[in-house]
C-alpha positions in Angstrom: -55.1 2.9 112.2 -56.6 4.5 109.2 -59.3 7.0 109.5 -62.4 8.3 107.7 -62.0 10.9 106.2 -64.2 13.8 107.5 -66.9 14.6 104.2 -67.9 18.5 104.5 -71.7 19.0 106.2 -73.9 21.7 106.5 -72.4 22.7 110.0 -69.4 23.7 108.2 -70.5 26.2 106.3 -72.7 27.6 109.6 -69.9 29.7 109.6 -70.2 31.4 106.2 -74.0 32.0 106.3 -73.3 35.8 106.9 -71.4 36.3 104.3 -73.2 34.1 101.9 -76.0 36.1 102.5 -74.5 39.4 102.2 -73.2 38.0 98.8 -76.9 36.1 97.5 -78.5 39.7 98.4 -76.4 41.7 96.4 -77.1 39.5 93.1 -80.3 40.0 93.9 -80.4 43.6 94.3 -78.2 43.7 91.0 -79.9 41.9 88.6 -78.7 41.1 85.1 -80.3 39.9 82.4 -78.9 37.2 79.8 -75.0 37.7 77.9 -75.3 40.9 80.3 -73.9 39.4 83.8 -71.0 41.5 83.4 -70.8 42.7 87.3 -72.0 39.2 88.7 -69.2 37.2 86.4 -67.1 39.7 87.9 -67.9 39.2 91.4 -67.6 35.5 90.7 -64.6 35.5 88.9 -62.6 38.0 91.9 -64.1 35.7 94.5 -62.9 32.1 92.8 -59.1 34.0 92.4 -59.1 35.3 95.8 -59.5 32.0 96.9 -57.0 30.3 94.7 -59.2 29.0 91.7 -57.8 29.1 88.1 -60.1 31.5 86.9 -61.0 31.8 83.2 -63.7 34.6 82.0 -65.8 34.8 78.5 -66.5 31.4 78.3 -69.8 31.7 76.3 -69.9 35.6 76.0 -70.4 36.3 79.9 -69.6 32.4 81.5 -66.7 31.8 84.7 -64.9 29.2 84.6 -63.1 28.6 88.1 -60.8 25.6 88.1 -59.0 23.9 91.1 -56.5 20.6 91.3 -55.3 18.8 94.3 -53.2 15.9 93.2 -54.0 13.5 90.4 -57.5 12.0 89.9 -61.0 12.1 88.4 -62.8 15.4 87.3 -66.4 16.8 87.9 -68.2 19.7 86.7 -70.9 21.8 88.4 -73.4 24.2 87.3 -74.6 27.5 88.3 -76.6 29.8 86.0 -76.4 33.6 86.8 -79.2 35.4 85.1 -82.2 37.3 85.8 -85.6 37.8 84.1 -87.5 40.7 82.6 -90.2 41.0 85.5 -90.5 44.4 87.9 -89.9 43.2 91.8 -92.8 43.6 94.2 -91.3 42.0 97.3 -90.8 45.0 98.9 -88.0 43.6 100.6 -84.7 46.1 101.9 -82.6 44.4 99.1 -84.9 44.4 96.0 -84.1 44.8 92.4 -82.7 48.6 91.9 -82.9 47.6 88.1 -86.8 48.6 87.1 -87.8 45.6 85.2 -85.0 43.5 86.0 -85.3 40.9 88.8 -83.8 37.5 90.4 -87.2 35.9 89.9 -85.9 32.3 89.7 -83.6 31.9 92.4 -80.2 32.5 90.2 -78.8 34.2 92.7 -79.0 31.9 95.5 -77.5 29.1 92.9 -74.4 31.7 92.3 -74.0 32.1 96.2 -74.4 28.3 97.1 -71.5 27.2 94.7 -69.5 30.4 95.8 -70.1 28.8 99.5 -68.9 25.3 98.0 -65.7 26.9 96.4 -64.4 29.0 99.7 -64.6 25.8 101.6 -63.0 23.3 98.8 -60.5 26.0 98.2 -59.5 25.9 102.1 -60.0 23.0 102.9 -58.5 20.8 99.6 -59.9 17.5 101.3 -60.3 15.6 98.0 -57.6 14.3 94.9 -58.4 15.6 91.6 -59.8 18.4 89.6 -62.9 20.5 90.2 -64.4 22.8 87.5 -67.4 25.3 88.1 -69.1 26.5 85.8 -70.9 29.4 86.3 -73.5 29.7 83.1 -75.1 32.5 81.9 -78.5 33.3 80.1 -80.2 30.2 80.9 -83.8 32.1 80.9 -83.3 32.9 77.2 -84.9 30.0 76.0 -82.8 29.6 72.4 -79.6 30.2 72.4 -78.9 30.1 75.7 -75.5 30.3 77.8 -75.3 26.0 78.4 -75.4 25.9 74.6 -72.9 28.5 74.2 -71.0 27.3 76.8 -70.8 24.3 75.3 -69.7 25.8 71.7 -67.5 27.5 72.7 -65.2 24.2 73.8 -66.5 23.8 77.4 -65.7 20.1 78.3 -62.5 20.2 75.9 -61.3 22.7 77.6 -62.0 22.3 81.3 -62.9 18.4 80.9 -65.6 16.4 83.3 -66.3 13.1 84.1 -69.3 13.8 85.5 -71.6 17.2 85.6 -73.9 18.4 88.1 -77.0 21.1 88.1 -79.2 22.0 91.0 -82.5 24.4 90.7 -84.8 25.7 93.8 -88.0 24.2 94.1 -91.2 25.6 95.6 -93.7 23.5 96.9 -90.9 21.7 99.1 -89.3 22.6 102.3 -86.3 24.4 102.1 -83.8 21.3 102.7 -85.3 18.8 100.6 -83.9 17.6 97.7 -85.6 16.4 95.0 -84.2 13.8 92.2 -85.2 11.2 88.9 -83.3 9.5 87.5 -83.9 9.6 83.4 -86.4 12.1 82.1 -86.9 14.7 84.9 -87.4 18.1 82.5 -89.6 18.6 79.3 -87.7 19.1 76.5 -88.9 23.0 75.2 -90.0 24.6 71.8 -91.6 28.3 71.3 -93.8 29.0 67.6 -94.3 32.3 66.6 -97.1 32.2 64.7 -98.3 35.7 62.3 -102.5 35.2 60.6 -102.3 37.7 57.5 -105.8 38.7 56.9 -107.9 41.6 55.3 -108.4 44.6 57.5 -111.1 47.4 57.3 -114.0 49.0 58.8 -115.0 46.8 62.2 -119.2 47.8 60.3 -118.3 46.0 57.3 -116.7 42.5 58.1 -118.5 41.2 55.1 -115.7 43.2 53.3 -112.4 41.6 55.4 -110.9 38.5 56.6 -110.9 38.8 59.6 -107.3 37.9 61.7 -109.0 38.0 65.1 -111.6 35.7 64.3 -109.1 33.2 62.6 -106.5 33.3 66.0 -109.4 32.7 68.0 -110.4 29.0 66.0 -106.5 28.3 66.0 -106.4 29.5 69.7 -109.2 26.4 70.6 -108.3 24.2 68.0 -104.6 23.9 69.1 -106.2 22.3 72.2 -107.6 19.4 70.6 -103.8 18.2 70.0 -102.8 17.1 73.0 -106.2 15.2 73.7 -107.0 13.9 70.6 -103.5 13.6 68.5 -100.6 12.3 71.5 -101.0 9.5 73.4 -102.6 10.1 76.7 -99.4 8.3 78.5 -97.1 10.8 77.2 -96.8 13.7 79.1 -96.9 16.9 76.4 -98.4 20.6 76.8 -99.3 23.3 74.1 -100.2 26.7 75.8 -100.6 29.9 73.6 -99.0 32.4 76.0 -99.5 35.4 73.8 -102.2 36.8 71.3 -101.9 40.4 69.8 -104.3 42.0 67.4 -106.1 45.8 66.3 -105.5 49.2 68.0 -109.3 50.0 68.0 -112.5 48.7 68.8 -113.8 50.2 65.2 -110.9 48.5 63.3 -110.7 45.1 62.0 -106.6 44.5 61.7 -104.9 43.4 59.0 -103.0 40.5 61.0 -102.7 38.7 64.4 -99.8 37.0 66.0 -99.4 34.3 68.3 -96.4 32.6 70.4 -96.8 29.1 71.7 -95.1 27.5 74.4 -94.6 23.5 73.9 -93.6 21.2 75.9 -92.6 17.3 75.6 -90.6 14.4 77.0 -90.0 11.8 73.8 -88.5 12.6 70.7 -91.9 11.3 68.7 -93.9 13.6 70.8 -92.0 16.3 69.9 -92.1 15.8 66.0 -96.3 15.0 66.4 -96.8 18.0 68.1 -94.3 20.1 65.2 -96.1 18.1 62.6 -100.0 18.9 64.0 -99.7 22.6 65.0 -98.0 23.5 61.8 -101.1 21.4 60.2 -103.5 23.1 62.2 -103.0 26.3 61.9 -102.2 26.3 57.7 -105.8 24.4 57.5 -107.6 26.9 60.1 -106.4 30.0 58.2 -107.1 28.6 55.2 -110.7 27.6 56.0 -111.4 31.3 56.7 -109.5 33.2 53.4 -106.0 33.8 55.6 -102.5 32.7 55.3 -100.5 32.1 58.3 -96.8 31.9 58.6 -95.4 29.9 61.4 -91.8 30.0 62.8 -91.4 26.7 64.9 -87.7 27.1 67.4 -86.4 24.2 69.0 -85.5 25.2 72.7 -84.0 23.2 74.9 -83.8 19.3 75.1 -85.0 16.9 77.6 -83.4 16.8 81.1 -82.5 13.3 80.9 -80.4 12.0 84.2 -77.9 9.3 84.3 -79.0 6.5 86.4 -75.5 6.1 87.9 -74.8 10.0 88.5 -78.5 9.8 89.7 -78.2 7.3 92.3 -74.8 9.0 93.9 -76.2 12.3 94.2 -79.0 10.7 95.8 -76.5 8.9 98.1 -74.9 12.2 98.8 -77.9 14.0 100.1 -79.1 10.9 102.1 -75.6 11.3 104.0 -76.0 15.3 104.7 -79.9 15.5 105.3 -81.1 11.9 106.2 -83.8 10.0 104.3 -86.6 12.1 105.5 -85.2 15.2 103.5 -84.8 13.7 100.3 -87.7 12.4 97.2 -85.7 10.1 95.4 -88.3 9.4 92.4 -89.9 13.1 91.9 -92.5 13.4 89.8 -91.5 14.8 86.2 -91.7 18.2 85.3 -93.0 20.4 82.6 -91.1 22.8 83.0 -87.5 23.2 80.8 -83.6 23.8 81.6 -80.7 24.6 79.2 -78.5 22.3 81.6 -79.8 19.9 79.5 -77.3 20.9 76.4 -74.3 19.6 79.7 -76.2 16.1 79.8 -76.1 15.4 76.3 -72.1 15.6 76.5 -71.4 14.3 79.8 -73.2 12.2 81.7 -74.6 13.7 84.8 -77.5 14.9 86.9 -79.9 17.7 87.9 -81.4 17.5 90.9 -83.8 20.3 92.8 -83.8 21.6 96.6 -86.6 22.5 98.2 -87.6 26.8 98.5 -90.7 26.7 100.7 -94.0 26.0 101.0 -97.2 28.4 101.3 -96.4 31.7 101.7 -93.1 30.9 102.3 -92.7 29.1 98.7 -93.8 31.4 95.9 -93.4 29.8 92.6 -90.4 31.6 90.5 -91.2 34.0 87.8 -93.6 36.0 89.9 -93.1 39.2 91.0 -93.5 38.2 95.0 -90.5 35.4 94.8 -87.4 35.5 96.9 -84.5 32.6 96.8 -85.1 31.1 100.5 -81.7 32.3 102.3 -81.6 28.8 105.0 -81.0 26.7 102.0 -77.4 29.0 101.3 -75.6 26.4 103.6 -77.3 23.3 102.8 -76.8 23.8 99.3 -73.1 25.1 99.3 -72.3 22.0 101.8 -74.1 19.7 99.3 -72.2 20.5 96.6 -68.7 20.7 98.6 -69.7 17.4 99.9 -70.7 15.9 96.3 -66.9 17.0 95.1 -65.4 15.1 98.0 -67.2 11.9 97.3 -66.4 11.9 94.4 -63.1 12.6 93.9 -61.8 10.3 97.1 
């Protein structure tokens, strides 16, 4: 009589909390920032051979490759990024950053540890037929040229070949436990605009003699949000924030220039090229109403998250099986916010999904000081993935 075969769940990896834990805390006391992971690829890579992965390092400056084969079959590929971002910690917490203004304020470090969890128990327990690659990215907090995009330039499914590619992200707002997925556009795509006014300084008691860069960054600052109301369809999701606004050393001074950096955000391809096409427009005509020049440096970022329905719909499957139905948002909402997993989706098809951080005081959003990767979803996650490699190579 033949028998199921036994798919890993989270009570298997009960066992490796401890040390998961030990190992999620220590990225997080040691954070690096991007193309500098150096002592976290190295913990990664040491791990992955200990445990009998095919371990290749520098892929993409700092990426780790780990690489495992039982028998003859399909291939899949899954993602972990690595890095850290440029924020000082003020959790307070026994194992915060020892790097001043350096910190694992996005949850990296619990994505490294989960897929560690995932490889210890593939490694040991080989329960599926075909080939498993990891990829362990970094820099994906750069926001241009980012470690997915290198990753993938430097040769990343020639060389360790997918037929399918998986990402996961934490997700306040949710209970640790949940996962969250969508299939098709779940990310914004992601562009940044430096923007420098050039402008006549002098005397802050004679503005009569100036032009007056301040004044001019101000109109562009409240003209810019005119776009997305009046220019983009009001069905299409899109966002323009100016995130930054320098200008003068002294309240008696009237500078000589101003600069500005914009954060946009879109979902369609046309939306992206209106909202290129209008700020550029915008802010020419606003300088040039008051006497300035602007010049505008416009950087395409990262693409739109776009999920394959079929890669959707199994990792959806997956998580049913290890969590039930109650634990899983199969149609989440879409989100402004922006990966560089995106550059994997564009070669192979694939999804990204999201698991739940917290909620309240117990879910603080990422890039804030007070944020801390929630340590109960180490085993859920590292069984998910484990589980997601069995399925789908059996």
């Amino acid at each position: 009589m033949k028998t199921e075969p036994h798919y890993c769940n989270v009570d298997d990896l009960r066992p490796q909390v401890e040390e998961l834990t030990r190992i999620r805390r220590h990225i997080h006391q040691h954070p690096e920032m991007a193309y500098e992971e150096f002592q976290t690829a190295k913990l990664v890579a040491e791990s992955l051979r200990a445990w009998g992965f095919s371990v290749t390092e520098g892929v993409g400056e700092t990426g780790v490759v780990g690489s495992l084969t039982v028998g003859a079959g399909k291939s899949i590929g899954i993602r972990a990024d690595m890095d850290a971002l440029p924020l000082t910690e003020q959790t307070g917490l026994p194992y915060a950053s020892v790097h001043q203004g350096k910190m694992h304020a996005c949850g990296h470090d619990g994505h490294t540890a989960m897929l560690l969890g995932a490889a210890e128990y593939l490694a040991r327990t080989r329960s599926f037929r075909g080939t498993v690659h990891l990829y362990f990215q970094p820099a994906e907090e750069k926001g241009f040229d980012s470690g997915a995009q290198r990753m993938v330039n430097d040769g990343l499914f020639e060389r360790f070949p997918c037929d399918a590619v998986f990402g996961m992200h934490n997700h306040p707002g949710e209970a640790p436990g949940t996962f969250l997925f969508r299939s098709g556009p779940f990310m914004s795509a992601s562009d940044k605009v430096a923007i420098t006014i050039h402008g006549l300084g002098g005397h802050a008691a004679r503005p009569h003699l100036t032009v007056d860069p301040v004044v001019v960054a101000s109109s562009i600052v409240m003209s810019l949000q005119t776009i997305v109301a009046r220019n983009i369809n009001p069905v299409e999701p899109a966002v323009v924030t100016v995130g930054l606004l320098q200008a003068g050393v002294a309240n008696n001074v009237i500078s000589s220039s101003a600069y500005l950096e914009l954060s946009v955000r879109s979902f369609s391809k046309l939306v992206r090229s209106q909202l290129k096409e209008r700020i550029e427009a915008l802010v020419h005509a606003q300088a040039n109403s008051y006497g300035a020049t602007a010049t505008i440096d416009y950087m395409a970022g990262y693409p739109v998250i776009d999920n394959n329905r079929a890669q959707t719909e199994f990792a959806l499957q997956v998580a049913r099986e290890l969590v039930g139905d109650d634990h899983v948002i199969a149609h989440a909402d879409q989100l402004m916010s922006s990966e560089d997993f995106a550059y994997m989706l564009e070669q192979r098809p694939g999804c990204f999904l999201r698991l739940g951080n917290g909620v309240g005081e117990d879910g603080c959003m990422v890039h804030n000081p007070a944020y801390d990767f929630n340590d109960k979803n180490l085993p859920i996650g590292a069984a998910y993935w484990a589980r997601l490699v069995e399925r789908y190579l059996n």
